[in-house]
C-alpha positions in Angstrom: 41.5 72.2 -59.5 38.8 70.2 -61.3 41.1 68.5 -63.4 42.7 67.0 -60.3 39.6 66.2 -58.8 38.7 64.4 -61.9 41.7 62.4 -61.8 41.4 61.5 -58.3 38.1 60.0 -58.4 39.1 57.9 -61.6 42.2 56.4 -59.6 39.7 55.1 -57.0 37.6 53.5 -59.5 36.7 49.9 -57.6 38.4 47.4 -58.7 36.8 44.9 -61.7 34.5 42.5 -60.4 35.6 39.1 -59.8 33.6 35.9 -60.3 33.9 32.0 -60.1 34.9 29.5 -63.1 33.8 26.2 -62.4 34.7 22.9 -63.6 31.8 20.0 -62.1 31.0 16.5 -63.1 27.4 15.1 -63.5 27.6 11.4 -64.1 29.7 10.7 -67.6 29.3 14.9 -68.7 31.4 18.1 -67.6 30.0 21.5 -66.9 32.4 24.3 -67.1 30.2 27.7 -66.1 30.6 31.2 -64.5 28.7 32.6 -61.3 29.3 35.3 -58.9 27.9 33.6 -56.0 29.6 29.5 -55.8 27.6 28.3 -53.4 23.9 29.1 -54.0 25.2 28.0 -58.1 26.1 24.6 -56.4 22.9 24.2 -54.5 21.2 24.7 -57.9 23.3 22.5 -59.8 24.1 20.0 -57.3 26.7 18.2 -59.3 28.4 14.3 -58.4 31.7 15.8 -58.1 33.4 19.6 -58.0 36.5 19.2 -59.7 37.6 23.0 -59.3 37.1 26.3 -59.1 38.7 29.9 -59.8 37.8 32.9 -58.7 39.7 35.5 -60.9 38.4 39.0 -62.4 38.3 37.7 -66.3 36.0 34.9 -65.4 34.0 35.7 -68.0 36.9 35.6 -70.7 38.5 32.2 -69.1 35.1 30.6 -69.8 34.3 31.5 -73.1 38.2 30.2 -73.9 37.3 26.8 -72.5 34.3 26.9 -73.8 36.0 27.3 -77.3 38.8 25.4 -76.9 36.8 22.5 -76.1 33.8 23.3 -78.5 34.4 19.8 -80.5 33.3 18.3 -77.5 30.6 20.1 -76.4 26.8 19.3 -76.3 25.0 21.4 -78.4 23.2 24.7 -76.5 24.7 23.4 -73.1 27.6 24.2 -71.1 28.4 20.2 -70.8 31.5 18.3 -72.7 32.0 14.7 -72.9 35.9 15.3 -72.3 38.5 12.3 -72.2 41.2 12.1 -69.2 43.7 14.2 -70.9 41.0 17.0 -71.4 40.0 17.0 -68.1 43.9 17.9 -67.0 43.9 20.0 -70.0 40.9 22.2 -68.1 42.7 22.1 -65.2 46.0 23.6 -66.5 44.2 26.1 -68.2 41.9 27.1 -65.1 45.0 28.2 -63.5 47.5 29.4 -65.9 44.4 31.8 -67.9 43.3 33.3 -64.4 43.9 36.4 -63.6 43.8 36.7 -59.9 42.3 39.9 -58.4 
């Protein structure tokens, strides 16, 4: 009988938490960060544009994987690129299709 209790209470394990991956614009720079709460992040940051945002449960993976692919671009201990057009679709794409959706 405690076996299946065991069980039980592992099958109603809450779900993984999910946060935000966002994609901003401060004059000529691009942020791409992670927070669990968007809109308090945005008052902080208050950025010139928000390009997008996902909320997904591997936020924390689909950042580090921008953050890699674009690390040629990157600023050096920042979460800002200097991207071109084509990057900037390129984070886009990648926003959605890396997302996994809670």
């Amino acid at each position: 009988a405690e076996e299946e209790i065991a069980t039980q209470q592992e099958s109603e394990a809450p779900p993984p938490p999910t946060g935000f991956v966002y994609f901003i614009r401060n004059g000529g720079l691009f942020k791409i960060g992670i927070t669990e709460n968007m809109l308090r992040r945005m008052g902080e940051l208050t950025p010139d544009e928000l390009l997008n945002v996902v909320r997904c449960s591997n936020f924390q993976e689909l950042e580090r994987e921008l953050h890699r692919r674009f690390k040629d671009v990157r600023l050096p201990q920042t979460e800002y690129f200097r991207l071109s057009d084509q990057q900037v679709q390129e984070v886009h794409q990648l926003m959605v299709k890396l997302a996994d959706f809670p």
